[in-house]
C-alpha positions in Angstrom: -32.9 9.5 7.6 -32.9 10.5 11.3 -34.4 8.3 13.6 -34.5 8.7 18.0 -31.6 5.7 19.1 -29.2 4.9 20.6 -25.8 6.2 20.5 -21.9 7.0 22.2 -21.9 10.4 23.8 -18.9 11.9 24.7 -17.9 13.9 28.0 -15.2 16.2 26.1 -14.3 17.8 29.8 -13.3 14.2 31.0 -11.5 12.8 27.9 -7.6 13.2 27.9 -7.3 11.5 23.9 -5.8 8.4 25.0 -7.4 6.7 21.8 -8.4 3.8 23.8 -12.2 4.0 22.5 -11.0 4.2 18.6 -9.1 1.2 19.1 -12.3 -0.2 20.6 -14.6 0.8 18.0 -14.7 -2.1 15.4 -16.3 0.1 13.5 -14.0 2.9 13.1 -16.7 5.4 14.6 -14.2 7.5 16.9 -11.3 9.5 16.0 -8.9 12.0 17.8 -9.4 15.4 16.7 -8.0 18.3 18.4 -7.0 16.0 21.3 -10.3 14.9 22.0 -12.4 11.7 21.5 -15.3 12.0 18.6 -17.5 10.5 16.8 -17.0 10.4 13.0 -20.6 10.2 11.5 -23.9 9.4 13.3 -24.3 6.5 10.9 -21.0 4.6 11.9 -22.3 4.4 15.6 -24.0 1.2 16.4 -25.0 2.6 19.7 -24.1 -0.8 21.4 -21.2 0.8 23.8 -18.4 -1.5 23.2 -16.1 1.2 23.3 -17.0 2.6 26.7 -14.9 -0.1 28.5 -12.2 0.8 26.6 -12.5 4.4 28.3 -10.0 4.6 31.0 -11.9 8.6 32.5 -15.6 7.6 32.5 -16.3 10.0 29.2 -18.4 7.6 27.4 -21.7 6.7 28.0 -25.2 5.6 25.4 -27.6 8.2 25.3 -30.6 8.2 23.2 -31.4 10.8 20.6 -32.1 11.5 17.0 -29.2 10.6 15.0 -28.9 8.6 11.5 -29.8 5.1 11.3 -26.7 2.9 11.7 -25.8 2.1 7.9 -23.7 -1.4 7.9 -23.0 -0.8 4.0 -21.9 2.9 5.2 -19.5 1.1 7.8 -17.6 -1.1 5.4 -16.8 1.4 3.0 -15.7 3.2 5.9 -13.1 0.4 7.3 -12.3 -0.2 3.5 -11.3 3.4 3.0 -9.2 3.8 6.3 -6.7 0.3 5.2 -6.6 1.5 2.3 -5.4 4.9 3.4 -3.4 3.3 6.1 -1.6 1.3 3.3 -0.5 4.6 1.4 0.6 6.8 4.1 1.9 4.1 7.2 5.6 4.6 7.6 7.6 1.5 7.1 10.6 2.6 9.0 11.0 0.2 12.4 8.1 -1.6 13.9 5.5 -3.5 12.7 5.2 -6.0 10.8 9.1 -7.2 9.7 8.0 -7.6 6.2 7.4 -4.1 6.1 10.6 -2.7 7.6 12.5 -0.5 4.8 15.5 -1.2 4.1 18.5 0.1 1.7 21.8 -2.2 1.0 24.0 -1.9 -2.2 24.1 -5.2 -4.4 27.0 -7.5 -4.0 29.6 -6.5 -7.0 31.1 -9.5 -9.3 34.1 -10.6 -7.3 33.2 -9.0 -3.7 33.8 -10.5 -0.5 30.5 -12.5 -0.3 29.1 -12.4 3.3 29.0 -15.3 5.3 25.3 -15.7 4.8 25.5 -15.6 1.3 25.4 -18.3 -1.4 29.0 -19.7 -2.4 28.5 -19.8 -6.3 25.8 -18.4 -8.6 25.1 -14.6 -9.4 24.8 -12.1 -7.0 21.8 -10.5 -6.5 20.8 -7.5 -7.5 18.6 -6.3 -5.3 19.1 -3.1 -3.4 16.1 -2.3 -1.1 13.2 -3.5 0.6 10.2 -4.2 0.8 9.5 -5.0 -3.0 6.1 -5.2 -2.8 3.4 -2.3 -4.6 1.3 -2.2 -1.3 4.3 -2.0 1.5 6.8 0.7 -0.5 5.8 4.0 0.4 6.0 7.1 -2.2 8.2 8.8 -0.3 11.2 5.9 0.0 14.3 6.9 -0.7 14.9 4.2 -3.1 12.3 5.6 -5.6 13.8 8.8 -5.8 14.8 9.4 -9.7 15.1 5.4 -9.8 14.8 3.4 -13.3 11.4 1.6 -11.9 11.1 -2.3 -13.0 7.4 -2.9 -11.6 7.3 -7.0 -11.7 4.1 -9.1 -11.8 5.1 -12.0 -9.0 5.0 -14.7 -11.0 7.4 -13.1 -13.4 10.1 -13.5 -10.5 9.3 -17.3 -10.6 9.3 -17.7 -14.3 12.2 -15.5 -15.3 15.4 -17.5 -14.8 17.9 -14.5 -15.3 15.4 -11.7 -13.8 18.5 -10.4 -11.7 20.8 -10.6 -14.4 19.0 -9.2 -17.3 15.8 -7.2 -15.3 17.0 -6.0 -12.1 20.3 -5.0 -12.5 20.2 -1.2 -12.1 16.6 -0.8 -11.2 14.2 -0.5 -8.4 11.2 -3.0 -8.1 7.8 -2.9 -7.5 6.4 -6.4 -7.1 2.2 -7.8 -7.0 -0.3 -9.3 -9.0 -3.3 -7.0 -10.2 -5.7 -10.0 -10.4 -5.7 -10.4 -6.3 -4.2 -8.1 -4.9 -6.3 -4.2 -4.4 -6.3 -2.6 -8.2 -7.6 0.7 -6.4 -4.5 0.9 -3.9 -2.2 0.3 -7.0 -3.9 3.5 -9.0 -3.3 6.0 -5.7 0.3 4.5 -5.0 1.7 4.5 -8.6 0.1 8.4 -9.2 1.8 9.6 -5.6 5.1 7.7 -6.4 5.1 9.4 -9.9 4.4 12.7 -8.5 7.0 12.7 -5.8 9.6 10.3 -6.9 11.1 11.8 -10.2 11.0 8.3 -11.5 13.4 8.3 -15.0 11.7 5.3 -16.8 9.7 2.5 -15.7 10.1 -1.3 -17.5 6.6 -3.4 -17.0 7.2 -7.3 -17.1 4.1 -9.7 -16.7 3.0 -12.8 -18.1 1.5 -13.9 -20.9 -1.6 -14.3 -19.1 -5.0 -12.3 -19.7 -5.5 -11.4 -16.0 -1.6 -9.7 -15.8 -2.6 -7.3 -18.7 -3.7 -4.9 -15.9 -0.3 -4.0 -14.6 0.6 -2.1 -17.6 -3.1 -0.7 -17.7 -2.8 0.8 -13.8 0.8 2.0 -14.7 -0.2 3.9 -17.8 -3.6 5.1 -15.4 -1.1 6.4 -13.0 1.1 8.6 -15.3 -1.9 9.9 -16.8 -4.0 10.7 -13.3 -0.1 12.3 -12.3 0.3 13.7 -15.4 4.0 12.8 -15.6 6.0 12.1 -18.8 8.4 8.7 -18.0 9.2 6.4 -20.9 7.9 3.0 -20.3 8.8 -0.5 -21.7 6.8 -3.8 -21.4 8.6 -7.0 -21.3 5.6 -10.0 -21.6 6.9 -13.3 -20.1 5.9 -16.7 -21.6 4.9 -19.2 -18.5 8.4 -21.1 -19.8 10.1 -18.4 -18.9 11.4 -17.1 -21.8 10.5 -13.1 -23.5 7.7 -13.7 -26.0 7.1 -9.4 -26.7 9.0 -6.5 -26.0 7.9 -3.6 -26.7 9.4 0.1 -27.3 7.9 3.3 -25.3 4.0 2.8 -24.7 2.6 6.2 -24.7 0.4 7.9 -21.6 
């Protein structure tokens, strides 16, 4: 419903798209298009201005006029949408958050040289990229590409004494927990990695816990919504650590 308020106006002959204002907005009102400064949706616009300190050229200013009432619920979707998008697309190549920065190293071969960092006795790991986690690995890593996928509940890591010996070795893997972490991001990665990646076979492992049951859920989802063919295994973990079901190809 339109209503007469308040609301940003934008001088397009006096913005230069320096971005400032979108930063600004903490509702996620402004964008850049075509090099300009502009407002998304009527009803994202609180019409309260604090963006037009941000303005560095003047090209801001409230005016009043019929526009959509501000919609809060409309906002939060909105913000939701845009992290979750973020999340997807972000490249995690230098930058940002060190968790995040992608990485490729070849595991260390029974035998090698160890480096100096590296523990003096035990296994080595297997481990040959990073990040591990769903959320931070983008579909288009070069690890993925035709990769034998091991996607890992976390507390499998923990439970699983041997997980590099018997679960990692030869595999690339996909780390989180679909009870807290966001289900919805999971569905969009796992059909883009699936469509891009060439993926050869994935191996599910979670615990023998009600609430992990939705890892292999969200993987078979995602072949299906990518319509890919990949064999897939499911290893359940008892909380001792031990294999309490293994089970052959699951069909999608």
């Amino acid at each position: 419903m339109k209503i007469v308020r308040k609301i940003i106006e934008i001088d397009e002959d006096l913005c230069d798209g320096c971005g400032q204002c979108v930063t600004g907005c903490a509702e996620g009102a402004l964008a850049i298009v075509d090099g300009k400064a502009r407002v998304i949706s009527d009803n994202l616009c609180d019409g309260l201005g604090a963006c037009i300190g941000e303005c560095p050229t003047g090209a801001l200013q409230i005016v009043e006029r019929e526009a959509e009432a501000f919609d809060e619920a409309a906002v939060e979707k909105h913000i939701a949408d845009q992290a979750r998008q973020e999340a997807l697309t972000a490249p995690v190549t230098g930058g940002g958050c060190p968790s995040a920065g992608m990485k490729m190293f070849a595991p260390l071969a029974p035998g090698a040289v160890r480096p100096a960092d590296a523990p003096a006795e035990g296994e080595p790991s297997a481990l040959t990229h990073w990040p591990v986690k769903i959320r931070l690995v983008p579909p288009h890593a070069p690890f993925l590409k035709g990769a034998d996928l091991l996607i890992l509940a976390d507390c499998g890591a923990i439970a699983f004494p041997t997980l590099h010996r018997d679960l990692l070795k030869g595999r690339v893997v996909l780390a989180g927990c679909p009870k807290f972490d966001d289900v919805a991001l999971y569905e969009e990665k796992f059909v883009q990695i699936f469509q891009q990646a060439g993926i050869r076979s994935i191996t599910v492992v979670r615990m023998e816990v009600p609430c992990c049951a939705g890892l292999q859920a969200l993987v078979m989802k995602g072949l299906k919504d990518a319509h890919a063919d990949v064999p897939v295994e499911e290893i359940v973990i008892a909380p001792q650590g031990h294999p309490v079901d293994m089970t052959q190809r699951l069909s999608n």
